[in-house]
C-alpha positions in Angstrom: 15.7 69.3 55.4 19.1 67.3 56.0 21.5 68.0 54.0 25.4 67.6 53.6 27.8 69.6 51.4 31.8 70.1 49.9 33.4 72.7 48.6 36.6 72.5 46.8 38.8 74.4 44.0 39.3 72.8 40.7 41.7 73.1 38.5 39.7 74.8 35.3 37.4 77.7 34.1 33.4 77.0 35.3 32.6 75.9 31.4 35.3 73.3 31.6 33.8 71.3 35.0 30.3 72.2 33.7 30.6 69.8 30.5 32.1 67.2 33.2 29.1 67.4 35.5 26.7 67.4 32.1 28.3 65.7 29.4 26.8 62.0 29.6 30.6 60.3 28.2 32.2 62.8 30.7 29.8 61.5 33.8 30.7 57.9 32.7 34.6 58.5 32.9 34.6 60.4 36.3 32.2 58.5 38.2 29.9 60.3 39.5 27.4 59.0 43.0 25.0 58.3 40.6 24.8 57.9 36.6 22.2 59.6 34.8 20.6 58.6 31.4 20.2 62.1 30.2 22.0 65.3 32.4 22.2 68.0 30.1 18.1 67.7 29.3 15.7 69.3 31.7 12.9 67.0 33.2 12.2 63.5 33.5 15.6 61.3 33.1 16.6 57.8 34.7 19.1 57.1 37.1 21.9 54.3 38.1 23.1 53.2 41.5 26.0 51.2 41.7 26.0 49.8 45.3 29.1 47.9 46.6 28.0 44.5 47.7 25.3 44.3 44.8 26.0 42.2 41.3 23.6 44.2 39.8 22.9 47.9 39.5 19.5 49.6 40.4 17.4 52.0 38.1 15.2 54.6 39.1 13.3 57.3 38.1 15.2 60.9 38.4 14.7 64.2 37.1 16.9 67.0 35.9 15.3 69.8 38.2 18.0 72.8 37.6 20.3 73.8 34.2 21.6 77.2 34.8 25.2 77.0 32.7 27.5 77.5 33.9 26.6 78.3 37.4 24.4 75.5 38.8 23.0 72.0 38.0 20.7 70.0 40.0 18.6 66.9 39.6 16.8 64.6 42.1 15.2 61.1 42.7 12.9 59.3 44.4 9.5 58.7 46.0 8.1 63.2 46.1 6.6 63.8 49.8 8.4 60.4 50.9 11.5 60.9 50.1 13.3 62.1 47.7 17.6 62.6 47.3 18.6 65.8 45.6 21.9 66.7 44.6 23.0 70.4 43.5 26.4 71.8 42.5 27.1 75.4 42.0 29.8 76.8 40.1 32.0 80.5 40.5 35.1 80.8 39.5 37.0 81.9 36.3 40.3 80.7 33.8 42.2 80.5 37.2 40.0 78.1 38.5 36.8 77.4 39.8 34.9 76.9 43.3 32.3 73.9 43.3 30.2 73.4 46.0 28.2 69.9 46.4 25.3 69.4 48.4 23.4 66.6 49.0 20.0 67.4 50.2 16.8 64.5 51.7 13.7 65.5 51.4 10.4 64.0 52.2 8.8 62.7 55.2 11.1 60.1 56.0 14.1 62.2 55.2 14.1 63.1 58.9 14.2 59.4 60.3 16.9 58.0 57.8 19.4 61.1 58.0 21.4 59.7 60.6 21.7 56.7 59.0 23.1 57.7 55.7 24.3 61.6 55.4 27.1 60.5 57.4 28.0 57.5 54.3 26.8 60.0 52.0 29.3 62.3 52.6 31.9 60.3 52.5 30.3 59.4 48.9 30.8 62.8 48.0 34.2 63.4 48.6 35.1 60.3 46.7 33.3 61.7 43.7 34.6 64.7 44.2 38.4 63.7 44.0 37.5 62.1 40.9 36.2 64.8 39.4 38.9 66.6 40.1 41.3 63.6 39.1 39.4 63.6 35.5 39.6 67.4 35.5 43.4 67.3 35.5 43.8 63.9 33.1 42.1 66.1 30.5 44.4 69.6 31.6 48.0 66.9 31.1 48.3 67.6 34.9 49.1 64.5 37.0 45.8 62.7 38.1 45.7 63.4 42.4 42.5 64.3 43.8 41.8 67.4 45.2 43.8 66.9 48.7 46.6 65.3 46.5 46.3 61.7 47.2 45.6 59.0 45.1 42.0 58.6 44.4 40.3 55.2 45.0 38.7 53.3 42.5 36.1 51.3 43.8 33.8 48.7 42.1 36.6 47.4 40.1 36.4 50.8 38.1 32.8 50.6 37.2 30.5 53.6 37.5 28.8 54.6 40.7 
């Protein structure tokens, strides 16, 4: 199964960056890869893709496949057997801070054949998404708004969600 993953240090204790990753009006203000309709709910949920290049977004069926607070959180999409995008982030840490770790993983038959053509994009993806996080994470601490690596975060699609 391709897969591609981060791992950074945010500035927060594990319960603070799990509302972020769950709450639905904290999703919308970090912009996440992809917008979910319901995160904090196990099961069946839709999804948003906001693609650059395309005047209108694209919904899709997605499922919340993993709420273990505040330690992980995963949910997935797609066609099951075909393929199917699942994204996972696990939490350790404590008041001092906390370790998130983001992977990406394709599944599915074709998930083989069309890794080489997006994990690479993907990850990329990721990082942007996870200097915002991190940028929201320190907006909501007072703490001046830099990514994770300290430089400005981009704001792509005119500020819309992702």
């Amino acid at each position: 199964m391709p897969q591609t993953l981060t791992t950074s240090l945010l500035h927060g204790e594990p319960m603070r960056i799990w509302s972020a990753l769950t709450d639905p009006d904290h999703r919308s203000a970090w912009r996440p890869l992809i917008l979910l309709d319901n995160p904090a709910r196990l099961g069946d949920t839709e999804c948003t893709f906001v693609i650059e290049g395309w005047s209108q977004p694209i919904r899709s069926p997605g499922r919340i496949d993993l709420l273990d607070k505040p330690r992980a959180y995963a949910w997935s999409c797609g066609i099951p057997y075909l393929f199917r995008l699942e994204e996972r982030y696990e939490l350790t840490g404590d008041d001092g801070g906390t370790q998130v770790t983001h992977r990406c993983t394709l599944r599915g038959a074709l998930s083989y054949p069309v890794a080489p053509l997006i994990l690479r994009r993907l990850h990329w993806l990721m990082i942007e998404a996870d200097e915002r996080l991190a940028s929201y994470l320190r907006r909501q601490a007072g703490l001046p708004g830099r990514g994770i690596s300290g430089q400005r975060v981009p704001v792509r699609n005119g500020g819309s969600a992702r």
